[in-house]
mmCIF file of the N, C-alpha and C atoms, coordinates in Angstrom:
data_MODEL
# 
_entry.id   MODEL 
# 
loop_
_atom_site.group_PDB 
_atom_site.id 
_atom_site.type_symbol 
_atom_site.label_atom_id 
_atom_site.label_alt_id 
_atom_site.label_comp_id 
_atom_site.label_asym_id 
_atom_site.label_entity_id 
_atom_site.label_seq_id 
_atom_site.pdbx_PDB_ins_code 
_atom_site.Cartn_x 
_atom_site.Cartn_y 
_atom_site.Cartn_z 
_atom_site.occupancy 
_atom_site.B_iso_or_equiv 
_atom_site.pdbx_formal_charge 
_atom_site.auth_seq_id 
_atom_site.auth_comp_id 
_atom_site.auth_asym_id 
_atom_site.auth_atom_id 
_atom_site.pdbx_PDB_model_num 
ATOM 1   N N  . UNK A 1 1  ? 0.842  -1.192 0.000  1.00 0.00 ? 1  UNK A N  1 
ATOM 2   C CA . UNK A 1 1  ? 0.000  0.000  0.000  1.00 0.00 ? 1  UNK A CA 1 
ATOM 3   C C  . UNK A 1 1  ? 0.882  1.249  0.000  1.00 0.00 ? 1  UNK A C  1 
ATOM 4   N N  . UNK A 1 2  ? 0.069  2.280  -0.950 1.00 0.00 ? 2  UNK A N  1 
ATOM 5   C CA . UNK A 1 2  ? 1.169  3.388  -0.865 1.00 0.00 ? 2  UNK A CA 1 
ATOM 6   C C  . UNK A 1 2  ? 0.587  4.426  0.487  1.00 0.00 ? 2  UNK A C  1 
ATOM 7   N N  . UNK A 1 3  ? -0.343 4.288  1.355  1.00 0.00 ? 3  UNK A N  1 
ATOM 8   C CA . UNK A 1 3  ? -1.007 4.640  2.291  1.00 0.00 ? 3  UNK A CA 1 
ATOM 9   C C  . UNK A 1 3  ? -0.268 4.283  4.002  1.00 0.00 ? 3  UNK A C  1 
ATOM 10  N N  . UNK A 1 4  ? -0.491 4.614  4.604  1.00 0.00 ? 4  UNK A N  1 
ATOM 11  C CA . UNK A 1 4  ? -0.672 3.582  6.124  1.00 0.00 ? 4  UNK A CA 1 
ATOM 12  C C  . UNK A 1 4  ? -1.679 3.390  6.294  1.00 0.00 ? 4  UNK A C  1 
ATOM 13  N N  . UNK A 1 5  ? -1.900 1.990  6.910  1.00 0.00 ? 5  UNK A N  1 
ATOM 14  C CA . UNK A 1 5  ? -2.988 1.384  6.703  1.00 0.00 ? 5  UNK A CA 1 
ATOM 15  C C  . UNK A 1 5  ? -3.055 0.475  8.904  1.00 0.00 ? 5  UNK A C  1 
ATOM 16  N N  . UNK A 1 6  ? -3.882 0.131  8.811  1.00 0.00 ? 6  UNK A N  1 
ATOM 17  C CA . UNK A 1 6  ? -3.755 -1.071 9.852  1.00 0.00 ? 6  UNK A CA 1 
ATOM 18  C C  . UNK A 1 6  ? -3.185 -2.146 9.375  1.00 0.00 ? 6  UNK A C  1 
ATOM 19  N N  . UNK A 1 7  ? -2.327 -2.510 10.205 1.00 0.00 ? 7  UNK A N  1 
ATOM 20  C CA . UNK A 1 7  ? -0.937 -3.681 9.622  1.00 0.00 ? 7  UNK A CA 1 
ATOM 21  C C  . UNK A 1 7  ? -0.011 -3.079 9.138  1.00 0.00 ? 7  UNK A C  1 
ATOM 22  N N  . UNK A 1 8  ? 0.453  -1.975 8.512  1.00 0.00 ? 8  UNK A N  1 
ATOM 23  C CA . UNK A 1 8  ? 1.221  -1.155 8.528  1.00 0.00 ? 8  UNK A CA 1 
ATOM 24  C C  . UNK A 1 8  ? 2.680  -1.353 8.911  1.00 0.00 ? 8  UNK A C  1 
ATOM 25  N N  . UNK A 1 9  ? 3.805  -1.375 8.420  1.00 0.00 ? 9  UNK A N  1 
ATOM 26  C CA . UNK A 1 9  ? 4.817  -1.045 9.382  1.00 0.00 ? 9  UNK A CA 1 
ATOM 27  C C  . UNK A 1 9  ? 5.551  0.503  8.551  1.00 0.00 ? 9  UNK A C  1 
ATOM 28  N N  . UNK A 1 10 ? 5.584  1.253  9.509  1.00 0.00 ? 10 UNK A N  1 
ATOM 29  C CA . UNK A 1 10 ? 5.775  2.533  9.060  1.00 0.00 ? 10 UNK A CA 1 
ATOM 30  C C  . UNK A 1 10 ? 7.519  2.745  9.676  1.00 0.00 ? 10 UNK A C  1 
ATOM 31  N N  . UNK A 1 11 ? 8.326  3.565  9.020  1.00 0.00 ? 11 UNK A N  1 
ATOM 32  C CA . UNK A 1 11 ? 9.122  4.102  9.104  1.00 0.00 ? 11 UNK A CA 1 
ATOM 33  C C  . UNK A 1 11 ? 9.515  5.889  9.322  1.00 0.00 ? 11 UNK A C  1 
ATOM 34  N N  . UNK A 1 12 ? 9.614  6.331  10.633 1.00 0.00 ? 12 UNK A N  1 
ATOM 35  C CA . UNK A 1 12 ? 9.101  7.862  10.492 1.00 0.00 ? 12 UNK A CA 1 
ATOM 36  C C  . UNK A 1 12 ? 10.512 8.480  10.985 1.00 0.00 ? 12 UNK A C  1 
ATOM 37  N N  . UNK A 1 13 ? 10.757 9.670  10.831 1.00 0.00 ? 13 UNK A N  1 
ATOM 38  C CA . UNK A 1 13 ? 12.283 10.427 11.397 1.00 0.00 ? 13 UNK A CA 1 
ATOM 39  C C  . UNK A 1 13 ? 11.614 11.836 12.199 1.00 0.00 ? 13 UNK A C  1 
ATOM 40  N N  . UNK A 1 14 ? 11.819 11.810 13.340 1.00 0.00 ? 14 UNK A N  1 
ATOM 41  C CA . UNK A 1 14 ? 11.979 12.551 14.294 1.00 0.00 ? 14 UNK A CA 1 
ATOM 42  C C  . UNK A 1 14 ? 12.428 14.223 13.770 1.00 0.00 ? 14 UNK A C  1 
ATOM 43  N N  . UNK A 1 15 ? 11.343 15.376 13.637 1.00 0.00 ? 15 UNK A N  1 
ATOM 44  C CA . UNK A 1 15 ? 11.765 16.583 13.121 1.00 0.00 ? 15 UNK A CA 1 
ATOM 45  C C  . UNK A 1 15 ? 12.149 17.587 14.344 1.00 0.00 ? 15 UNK A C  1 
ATOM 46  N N  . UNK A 1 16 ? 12.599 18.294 14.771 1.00 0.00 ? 16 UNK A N  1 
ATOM 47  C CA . UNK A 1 16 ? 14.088 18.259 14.014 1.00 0.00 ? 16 UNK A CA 1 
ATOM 48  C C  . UNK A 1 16 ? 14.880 17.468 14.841 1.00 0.00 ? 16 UNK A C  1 
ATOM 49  N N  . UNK A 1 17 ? 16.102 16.363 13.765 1.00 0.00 ? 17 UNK A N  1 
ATOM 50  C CA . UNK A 1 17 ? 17.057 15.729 14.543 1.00 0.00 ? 17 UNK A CA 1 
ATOM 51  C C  . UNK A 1 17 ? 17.144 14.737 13.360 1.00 0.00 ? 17 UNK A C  1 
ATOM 52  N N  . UNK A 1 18 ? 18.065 13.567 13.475 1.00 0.00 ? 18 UNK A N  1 
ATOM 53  C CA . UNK A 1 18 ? 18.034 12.466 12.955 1.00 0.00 ? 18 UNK A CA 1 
ATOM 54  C C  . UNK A 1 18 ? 17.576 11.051 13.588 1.00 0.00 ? 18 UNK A C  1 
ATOM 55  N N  . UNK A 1 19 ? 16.506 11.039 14.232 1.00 0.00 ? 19 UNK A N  1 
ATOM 56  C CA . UNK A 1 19 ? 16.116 9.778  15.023 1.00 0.00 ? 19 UNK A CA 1 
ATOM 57  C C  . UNK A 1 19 ? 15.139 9.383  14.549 1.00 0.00 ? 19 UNK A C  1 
ATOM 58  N N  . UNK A 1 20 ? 15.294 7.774  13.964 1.00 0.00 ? 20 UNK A N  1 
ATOM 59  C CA . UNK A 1 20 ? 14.284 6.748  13.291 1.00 0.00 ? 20 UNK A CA 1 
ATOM 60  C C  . UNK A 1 20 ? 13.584 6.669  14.428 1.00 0.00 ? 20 UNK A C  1 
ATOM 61  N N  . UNK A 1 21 ? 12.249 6.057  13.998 1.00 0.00 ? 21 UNK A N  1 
ATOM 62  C CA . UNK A 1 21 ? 11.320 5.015  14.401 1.00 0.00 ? 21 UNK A CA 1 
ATOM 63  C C  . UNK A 1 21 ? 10.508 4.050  13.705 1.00 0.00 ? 21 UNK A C  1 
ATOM 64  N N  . UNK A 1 22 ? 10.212 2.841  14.087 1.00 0.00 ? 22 UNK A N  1 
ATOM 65  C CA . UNK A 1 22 ? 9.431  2.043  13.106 1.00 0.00 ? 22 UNK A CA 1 
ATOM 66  C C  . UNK A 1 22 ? 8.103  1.622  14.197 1.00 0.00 ? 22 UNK A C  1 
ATOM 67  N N  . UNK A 1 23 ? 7.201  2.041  13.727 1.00 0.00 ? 23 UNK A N  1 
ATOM 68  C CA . UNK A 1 23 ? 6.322  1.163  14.098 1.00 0.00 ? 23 UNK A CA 1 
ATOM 69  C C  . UNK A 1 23 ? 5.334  0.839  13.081 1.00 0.00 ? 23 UNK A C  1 
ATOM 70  N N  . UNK A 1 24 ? 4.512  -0.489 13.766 1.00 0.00 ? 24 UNK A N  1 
ATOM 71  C CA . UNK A 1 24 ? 3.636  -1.055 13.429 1.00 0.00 ? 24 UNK A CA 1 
ATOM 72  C C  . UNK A 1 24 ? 2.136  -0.830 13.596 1.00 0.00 ? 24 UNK A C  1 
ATOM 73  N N  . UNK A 1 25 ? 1.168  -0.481 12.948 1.00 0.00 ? 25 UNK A N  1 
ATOM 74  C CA . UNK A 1 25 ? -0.117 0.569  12.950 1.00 0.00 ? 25 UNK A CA 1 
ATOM 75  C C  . UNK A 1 25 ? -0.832 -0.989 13.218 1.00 0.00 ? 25 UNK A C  1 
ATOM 76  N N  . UNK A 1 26 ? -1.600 -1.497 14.470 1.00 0.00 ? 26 UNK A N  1 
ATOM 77  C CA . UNK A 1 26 ? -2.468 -2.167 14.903 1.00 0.00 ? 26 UNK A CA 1 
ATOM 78  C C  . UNK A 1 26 ? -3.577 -1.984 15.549 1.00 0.00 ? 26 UNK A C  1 
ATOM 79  N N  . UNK A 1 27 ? -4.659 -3.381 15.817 1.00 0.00 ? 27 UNK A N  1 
ATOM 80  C CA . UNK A 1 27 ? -5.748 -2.602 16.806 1.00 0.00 ? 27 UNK A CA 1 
ATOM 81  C C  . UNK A 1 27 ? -5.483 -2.447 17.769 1.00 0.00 ? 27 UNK A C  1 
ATOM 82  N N  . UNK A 1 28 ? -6.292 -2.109 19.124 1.00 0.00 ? 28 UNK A N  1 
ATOM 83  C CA . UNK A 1 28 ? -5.942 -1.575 20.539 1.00 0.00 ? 28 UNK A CA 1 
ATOM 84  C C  . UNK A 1 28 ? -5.562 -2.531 21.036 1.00 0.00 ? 28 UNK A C  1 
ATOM 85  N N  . UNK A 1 29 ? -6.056 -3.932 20.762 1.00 0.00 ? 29 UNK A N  1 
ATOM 86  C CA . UNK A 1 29 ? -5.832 -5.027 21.503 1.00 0.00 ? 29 UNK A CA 1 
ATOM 87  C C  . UNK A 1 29 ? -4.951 -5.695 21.211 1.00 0.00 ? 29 UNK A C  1 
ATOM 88  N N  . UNK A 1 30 ? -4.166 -5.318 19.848 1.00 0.00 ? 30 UNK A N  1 
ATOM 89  C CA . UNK A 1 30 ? -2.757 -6.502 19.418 1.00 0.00 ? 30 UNK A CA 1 
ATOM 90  C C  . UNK A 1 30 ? -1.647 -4.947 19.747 1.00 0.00 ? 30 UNK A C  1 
ATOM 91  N N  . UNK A 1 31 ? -1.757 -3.770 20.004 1.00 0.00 ? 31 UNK A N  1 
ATOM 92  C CA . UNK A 1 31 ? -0.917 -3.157 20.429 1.00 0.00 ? 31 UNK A CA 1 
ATOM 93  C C  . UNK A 1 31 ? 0.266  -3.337 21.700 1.00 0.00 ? 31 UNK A C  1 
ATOM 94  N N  . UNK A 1 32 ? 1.531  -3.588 21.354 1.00 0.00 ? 32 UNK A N  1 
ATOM 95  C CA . UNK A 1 32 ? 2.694  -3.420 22.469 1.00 0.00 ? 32 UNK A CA 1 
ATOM 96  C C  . UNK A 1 32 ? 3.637  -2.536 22.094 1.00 0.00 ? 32 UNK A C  1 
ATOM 97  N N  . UNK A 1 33 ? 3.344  -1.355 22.851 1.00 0.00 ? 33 UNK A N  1 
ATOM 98  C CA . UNK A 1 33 ? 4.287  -0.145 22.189 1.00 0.00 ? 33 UNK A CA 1 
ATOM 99  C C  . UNK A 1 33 ? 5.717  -0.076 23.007 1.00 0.00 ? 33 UNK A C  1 
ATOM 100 N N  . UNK A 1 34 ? 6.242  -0.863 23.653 1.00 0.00 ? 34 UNK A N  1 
ATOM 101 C CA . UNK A 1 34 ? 7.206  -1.203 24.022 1.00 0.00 ? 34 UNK A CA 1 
ATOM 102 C C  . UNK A 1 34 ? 8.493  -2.445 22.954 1.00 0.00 ? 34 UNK A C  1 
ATOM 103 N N  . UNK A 1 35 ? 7.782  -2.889 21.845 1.00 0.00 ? 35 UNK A N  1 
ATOM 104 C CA . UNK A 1 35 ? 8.017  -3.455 20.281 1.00 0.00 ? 35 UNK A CA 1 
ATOM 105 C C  . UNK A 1 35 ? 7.812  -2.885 19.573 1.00 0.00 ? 35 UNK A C  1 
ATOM 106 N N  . UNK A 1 36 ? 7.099  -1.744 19.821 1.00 0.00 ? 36 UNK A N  1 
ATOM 107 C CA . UNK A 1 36 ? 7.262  -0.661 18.364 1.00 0.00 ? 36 UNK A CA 1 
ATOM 108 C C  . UNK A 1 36 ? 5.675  -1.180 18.014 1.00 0.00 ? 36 UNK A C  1 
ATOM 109 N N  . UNK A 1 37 ? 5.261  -1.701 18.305 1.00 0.00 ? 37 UNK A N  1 
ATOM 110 C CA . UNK A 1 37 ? 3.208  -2.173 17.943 1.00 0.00 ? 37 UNK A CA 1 
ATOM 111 C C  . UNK A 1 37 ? 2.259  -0.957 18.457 1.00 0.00 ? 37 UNK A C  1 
ATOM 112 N N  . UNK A 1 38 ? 2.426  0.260  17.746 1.00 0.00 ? 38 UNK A N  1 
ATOM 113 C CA . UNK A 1 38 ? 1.247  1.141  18.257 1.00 0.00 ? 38 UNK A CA 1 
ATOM 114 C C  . UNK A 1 38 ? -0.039 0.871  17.651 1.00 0.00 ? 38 UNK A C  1 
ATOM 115 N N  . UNK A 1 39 ? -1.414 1.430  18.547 1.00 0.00 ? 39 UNK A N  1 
ATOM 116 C CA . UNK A 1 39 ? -2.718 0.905  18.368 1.00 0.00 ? 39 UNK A CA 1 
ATOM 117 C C  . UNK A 1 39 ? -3.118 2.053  17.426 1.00 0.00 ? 39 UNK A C  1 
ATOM 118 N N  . UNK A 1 40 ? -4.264 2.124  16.081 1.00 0.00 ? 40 UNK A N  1 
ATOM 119 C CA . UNK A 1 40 ? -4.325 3.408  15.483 1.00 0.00 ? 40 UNK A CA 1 
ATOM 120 C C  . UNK A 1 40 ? -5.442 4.066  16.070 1.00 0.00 ? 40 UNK A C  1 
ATOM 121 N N  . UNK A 1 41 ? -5.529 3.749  17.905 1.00 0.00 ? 41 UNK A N  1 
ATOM 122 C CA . UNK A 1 41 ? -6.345 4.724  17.880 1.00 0.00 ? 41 UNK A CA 1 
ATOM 123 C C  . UNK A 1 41 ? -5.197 5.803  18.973 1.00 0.00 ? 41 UNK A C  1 
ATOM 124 N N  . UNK A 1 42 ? -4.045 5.446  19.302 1.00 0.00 ? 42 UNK A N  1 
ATOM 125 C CA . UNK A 1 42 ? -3.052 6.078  19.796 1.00 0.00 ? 42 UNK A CA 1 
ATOM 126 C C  . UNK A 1 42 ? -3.019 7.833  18.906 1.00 0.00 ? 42 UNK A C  1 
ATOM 127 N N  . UNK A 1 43 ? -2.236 8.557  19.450 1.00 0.00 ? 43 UNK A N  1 
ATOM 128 C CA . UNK A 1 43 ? -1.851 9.921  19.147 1.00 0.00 ? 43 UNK A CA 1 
ATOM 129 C C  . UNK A 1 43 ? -1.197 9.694  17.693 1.00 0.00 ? 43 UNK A C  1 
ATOM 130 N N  . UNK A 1 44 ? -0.158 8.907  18.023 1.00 0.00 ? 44 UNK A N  1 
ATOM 131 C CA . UNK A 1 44 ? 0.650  8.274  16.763 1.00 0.00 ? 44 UNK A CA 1 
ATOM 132 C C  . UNK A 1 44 ? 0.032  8.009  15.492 1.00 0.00 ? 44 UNK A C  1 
ATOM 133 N N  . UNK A 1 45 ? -0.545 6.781  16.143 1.00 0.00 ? 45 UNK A N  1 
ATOM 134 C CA . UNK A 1 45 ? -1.108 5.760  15.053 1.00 0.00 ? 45 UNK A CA 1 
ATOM 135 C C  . UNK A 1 45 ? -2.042 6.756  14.625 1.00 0.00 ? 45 UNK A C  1 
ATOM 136 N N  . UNK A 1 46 ? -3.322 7.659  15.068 1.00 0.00 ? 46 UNK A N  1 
ATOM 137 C CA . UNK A 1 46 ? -4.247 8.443  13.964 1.00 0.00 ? 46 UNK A CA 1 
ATOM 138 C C  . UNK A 1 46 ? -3.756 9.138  13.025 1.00 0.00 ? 46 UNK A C  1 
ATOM 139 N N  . UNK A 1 47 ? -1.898 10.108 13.670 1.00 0.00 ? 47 UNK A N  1 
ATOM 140 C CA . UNK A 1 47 ? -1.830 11.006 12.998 1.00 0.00 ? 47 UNK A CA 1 
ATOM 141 C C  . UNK A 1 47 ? -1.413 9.725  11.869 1.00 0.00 ? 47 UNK A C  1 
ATOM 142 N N  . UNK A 1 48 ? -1.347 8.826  12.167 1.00 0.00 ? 48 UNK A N  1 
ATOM 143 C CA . UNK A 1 48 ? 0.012  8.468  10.748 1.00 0.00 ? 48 UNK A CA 1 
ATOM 144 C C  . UNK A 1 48 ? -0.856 7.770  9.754  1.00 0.00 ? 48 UNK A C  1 
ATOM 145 N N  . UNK A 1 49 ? -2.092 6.982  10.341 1.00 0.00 ? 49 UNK A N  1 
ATOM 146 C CA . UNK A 1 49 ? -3.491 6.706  8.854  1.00 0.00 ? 49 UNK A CA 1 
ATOM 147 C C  . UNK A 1 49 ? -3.878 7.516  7.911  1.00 0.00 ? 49 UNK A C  1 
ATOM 148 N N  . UNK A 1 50 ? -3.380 6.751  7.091  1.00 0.00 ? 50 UNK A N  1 
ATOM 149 C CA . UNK A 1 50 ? -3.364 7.810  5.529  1.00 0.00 ? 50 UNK A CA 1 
ATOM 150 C C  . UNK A 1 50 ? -2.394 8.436  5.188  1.00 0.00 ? 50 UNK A C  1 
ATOM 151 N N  . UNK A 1 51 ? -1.364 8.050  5.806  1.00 0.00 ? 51 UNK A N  1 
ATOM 152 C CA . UNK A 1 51 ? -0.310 9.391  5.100  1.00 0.00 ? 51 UNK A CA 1 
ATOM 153 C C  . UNK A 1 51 ? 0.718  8.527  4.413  1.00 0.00 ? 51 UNK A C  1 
ATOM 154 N N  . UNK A 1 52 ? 1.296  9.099  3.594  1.00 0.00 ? 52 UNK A N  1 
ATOM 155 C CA . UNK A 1 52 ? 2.126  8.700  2.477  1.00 0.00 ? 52 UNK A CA 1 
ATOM 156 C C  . UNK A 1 52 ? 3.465  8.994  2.703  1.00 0.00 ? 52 UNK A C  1 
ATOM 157 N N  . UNK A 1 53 ? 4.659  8.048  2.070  1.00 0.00 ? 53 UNK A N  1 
ATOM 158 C CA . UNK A 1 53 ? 6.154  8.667  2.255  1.00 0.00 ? 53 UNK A CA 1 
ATOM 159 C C  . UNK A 1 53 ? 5.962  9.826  2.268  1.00 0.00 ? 53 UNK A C  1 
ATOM 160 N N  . UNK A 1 54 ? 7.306  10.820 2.476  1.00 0.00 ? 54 UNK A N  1 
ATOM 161 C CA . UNK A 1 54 ? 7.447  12.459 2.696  1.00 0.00 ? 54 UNK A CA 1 
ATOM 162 C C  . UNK A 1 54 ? 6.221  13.276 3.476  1.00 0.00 ? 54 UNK A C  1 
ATOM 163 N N  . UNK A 1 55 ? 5.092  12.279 3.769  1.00 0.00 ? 55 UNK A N  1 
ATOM 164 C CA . UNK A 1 55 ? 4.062  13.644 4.342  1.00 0.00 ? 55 UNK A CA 1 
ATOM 165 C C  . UNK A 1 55 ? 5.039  13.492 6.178  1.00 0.00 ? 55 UNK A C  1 
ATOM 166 N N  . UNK A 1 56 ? 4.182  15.124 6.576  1.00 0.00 ? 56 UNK A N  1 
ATOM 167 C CA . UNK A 1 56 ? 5.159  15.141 7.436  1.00 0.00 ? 56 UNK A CA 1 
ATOM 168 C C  . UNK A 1 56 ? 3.887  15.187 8.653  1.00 0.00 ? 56 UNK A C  1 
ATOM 169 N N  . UNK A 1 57 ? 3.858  15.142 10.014 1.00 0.00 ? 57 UNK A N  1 
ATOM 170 C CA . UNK A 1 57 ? 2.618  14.615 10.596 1.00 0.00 ? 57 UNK A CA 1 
ATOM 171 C C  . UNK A 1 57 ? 2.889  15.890 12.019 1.00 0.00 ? 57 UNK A C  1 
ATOM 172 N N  . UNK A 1 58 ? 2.034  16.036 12.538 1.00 0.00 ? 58 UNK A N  1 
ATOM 173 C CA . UNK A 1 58 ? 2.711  16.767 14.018 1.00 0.00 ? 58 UNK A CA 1 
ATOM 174 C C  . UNK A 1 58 ? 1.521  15.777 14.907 1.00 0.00 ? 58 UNK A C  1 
ATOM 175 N N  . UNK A 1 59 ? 1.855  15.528 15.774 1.00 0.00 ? 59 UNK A N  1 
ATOM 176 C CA . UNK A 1 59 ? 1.281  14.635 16.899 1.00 0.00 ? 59 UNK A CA 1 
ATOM 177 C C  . UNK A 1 59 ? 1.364  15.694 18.285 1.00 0.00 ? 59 UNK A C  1 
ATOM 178 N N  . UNK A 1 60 ? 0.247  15.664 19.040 1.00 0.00 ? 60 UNK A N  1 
ATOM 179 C CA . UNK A 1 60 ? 0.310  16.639 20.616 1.00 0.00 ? 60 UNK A CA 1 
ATOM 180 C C  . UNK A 1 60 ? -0.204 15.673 21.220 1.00 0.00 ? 60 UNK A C  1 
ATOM 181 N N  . UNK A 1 61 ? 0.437  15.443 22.661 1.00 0.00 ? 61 UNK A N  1 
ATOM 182 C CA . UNK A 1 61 ? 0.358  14.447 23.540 1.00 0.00 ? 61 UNK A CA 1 
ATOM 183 C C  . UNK A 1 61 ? 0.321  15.624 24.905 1.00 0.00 ? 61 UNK A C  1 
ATOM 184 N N  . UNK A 1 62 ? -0.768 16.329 25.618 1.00 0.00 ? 62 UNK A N  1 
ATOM 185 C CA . UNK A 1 62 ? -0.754 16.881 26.384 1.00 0.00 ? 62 UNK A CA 1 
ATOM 186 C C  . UNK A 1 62 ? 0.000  18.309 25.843 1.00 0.00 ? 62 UNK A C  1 
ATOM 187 N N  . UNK A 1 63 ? 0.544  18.862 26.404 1.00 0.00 ? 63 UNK A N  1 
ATOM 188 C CA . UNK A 1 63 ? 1.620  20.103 26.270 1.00 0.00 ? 63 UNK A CA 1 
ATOM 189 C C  . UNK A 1 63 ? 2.645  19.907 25.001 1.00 0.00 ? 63 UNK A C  1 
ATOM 190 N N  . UNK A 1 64 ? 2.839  18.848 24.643 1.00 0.00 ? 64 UNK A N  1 
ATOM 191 C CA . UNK A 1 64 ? 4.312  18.680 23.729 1.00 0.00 ? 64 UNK A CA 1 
ATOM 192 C C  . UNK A 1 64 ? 3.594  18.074 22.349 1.00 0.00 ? 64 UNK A C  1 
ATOM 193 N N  . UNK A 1 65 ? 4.522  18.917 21.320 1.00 0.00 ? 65 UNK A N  1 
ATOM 194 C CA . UNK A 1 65 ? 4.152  18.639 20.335 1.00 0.00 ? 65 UNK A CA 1 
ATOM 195 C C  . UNK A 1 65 ? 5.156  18.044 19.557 1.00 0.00 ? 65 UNK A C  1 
ATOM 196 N N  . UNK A 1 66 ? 5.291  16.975 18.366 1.00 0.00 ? 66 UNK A N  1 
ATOM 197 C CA . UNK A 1 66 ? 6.025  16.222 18.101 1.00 0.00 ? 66 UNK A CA 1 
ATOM 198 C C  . UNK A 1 66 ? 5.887  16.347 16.723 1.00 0.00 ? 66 UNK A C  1 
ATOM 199 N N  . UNK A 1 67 ? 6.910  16.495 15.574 1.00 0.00 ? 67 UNK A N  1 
ATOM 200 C CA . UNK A 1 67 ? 6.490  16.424 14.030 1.00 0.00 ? 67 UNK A CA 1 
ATOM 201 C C  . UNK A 1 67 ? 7.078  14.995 13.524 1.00 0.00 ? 67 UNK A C  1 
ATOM 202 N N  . UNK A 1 68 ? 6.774  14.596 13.176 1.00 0.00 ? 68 UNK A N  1 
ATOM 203 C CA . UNK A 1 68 ? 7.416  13.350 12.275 1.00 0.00 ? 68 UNK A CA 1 
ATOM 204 C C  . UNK A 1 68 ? 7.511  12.922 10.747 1.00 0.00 ? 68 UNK A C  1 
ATOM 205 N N  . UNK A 1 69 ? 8.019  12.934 10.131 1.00 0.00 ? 69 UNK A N  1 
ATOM 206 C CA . UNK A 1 69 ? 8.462  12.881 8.387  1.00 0.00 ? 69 UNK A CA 1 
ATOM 207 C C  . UNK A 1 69 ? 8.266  11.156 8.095  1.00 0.00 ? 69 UNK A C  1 
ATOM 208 N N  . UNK A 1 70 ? 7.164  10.925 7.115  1.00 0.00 ? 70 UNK A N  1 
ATOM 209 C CA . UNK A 1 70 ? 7.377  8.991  6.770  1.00 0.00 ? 70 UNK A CA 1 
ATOM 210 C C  . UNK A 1 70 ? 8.147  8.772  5.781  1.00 0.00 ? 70 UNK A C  1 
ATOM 211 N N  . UNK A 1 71 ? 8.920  8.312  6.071  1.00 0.00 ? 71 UNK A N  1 
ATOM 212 C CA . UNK A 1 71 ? 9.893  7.573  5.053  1.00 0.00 ? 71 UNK A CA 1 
ATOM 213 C C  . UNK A 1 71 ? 9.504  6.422  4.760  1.00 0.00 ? 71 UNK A C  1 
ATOM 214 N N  . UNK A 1 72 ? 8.876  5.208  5.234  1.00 0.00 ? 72 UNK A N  1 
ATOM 215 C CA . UNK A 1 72 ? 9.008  4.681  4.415  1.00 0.00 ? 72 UNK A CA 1 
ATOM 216 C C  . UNK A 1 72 ? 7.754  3.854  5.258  1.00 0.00 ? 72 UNK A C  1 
ATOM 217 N N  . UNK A 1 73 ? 6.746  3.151  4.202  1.00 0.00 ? 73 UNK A N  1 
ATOM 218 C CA . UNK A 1 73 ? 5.986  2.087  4.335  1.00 0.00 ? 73 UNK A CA 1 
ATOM 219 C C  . UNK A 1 73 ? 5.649  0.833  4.146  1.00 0.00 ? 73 UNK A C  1 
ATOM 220 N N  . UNK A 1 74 ? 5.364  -0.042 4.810  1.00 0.00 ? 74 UNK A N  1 
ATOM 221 C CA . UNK A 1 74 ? 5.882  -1.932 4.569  1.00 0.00 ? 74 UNK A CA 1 
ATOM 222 C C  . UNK A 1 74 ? 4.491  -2.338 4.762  1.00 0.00 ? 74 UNK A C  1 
# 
């Protein structure tokens, strides 16, 4: 899929900086985000349904806001 999807394994880089992450876009109940298995109803996982390599995402978790760039989708 050229999308993220559920089942997903996404590849995203940390703006600004150079720090990967990979996770895996699942339901609430096969989620272990301690393996990189986030649930898509997480902060994460919504912003990242639907988005395509290069889109770039911002995620807010309370006070802090987070941007993330997808590189790459599996």
């Amino acid at each position: 899929s050229t999308r993220v999807r559920i089942g997903s394994i996404v590849t995203v880089k940390l703006d600004p900086g150079s720090a990967t992450y990979t996770y895996e876009i699942l339901g609430s109940q096969e989620s272990n985000p301690m393996k990189g298995k986030i649930s898509r109803h997480s902060p994460i996982g919504k912003a990242l349904l639907g988005c395509m390599v290069g889109d770039v995402v911002n995620v807010t978790v309370g006070d802090r806001a987070t941007r993330y760039t997808v590189l790459a989708i599996n």
